[in-house]
MARKOLTOR-24440 format. One record per residue (C-alpha): x negated, y negated, z negated; residue in three letters. Coordinates in steps of 0.05 Angstrom, whole numbers, plus 5000, padded with zeros to 4 digits. Last residue first. Layout:
// MARKOLTOR-24440
XYZALA;...
// end
This chain:
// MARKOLTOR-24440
495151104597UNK;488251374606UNK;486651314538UNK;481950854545UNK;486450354585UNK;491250524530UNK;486250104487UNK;485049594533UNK;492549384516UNK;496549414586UNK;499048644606UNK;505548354590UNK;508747664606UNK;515847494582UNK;520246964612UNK;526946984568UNK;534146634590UNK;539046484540UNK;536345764528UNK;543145434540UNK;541745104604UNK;536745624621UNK;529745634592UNK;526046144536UNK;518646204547UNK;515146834532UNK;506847084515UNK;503247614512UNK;508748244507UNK;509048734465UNK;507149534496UNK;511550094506UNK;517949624532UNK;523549944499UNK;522049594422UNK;523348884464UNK;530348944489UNK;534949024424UNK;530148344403UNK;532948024470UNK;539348034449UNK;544948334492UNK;550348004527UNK;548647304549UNK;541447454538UNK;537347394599UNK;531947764609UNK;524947564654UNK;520148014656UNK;513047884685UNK;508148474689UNK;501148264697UNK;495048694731UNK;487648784694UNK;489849604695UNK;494049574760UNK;501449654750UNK;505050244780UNK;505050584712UNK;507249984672UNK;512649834712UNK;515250514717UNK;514450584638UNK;518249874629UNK;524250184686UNK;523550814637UNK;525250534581UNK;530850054616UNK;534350624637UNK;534750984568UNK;537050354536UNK;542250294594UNK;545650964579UNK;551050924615UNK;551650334668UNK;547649684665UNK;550549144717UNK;548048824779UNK;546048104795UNK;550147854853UNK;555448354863UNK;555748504784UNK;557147764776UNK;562147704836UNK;566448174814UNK;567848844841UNK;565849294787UNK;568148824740UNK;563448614684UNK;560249024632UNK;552549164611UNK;550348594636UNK;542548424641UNK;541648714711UNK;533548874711UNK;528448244724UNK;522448684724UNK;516948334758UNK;509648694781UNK;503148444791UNK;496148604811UNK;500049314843UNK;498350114848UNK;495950364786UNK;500050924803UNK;502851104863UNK;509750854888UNK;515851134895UNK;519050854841UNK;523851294788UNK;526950784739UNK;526950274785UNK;531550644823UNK;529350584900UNK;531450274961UNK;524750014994UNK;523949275027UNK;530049044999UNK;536048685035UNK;540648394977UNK;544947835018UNK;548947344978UNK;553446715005UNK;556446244972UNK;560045725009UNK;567745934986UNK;565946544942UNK;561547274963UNK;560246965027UNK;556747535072UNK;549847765087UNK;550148535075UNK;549548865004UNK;543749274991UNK;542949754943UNK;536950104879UNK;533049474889UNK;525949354929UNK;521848784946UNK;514948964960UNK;511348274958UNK;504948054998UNK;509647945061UNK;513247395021UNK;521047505057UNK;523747065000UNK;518746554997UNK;520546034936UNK;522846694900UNK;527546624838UNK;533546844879UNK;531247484904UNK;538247804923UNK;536848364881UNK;529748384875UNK;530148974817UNK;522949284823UNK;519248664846UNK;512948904877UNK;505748464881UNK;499748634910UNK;502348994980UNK;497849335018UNK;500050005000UNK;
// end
């Protein structure tokens, strides 16, 4: 892969300045066609790879940097425009998260970053932190009501070491 950075849950990419960046590997688990989801709004979710973030297909060790921006809603309807446009958590979604942080973490290069960004309009971010296997650096909070959470992790030298 060529590629240095992947976002894992692109969905329709709307924190990217360059959405069609051909140093990113945009992927999400759908794709939804161009189309206007509400009078002059449109949303199009076109990744690079389909894949489960839980499961990528991607070698290890394989990216500088990698964002996890996951669906932060664990209910809304299925065919609203909020789980259209950013997804929703189904079943078990501590589980799925777990293993979207391990996922991250394997396909991220030793001296690579992971940025995650949460938003917590329906769970905290402290029920989010103990799934990710290593604490993050550093965070920002921003959003009109200071719900949203930048977070920026790197792998401890010690799991490095232990080949982790």
């Amino acid at each position: 892969m060529d590629k240095r950075v992947i976002d894992v849950a692109c969905g329709s990419k709307m924190f990217w300045f360059d959405k069609h960046n051909p140093d990113v590997e945009f992927c999400d688990n759908r794709t939804v066609p161009y189309h206007e989801y509400y009078p002059h709004r449109y949303i199009e979710v076109s990744p690079d790879t389909v894949c489960d973030f839980t499961a990528l297909p991607f070698e290890d060790d394989s990216f500088k940097l990698v964002v996890f921006d996951p669906p932060h809603l664990t209910w809304a309807g299925d065919t609203s425009w909020t789980a259209l446009k950013y997804g929703c958590l189904k079943g078990d979604w501590e589980e799925m998260l777990r293993k979207g942080f391990s996922e991250c973490f394997r396909v991220l290069d030793p001296d690579g970053v992971l940025v995650f960004k949460w938003s917590e309009v329906q769970i905290p971010l402290k029920k989010i932190l103990p799934l990710s296997p290593y604490p993050p650096l550093f965070g920002h909070r921003s959003g009109k009501n200071m719900n949203t959470h930048w977070l920026c992790f790197m792998k401890p030298k010690e799991a490095l070491k232990d080949g982790k």
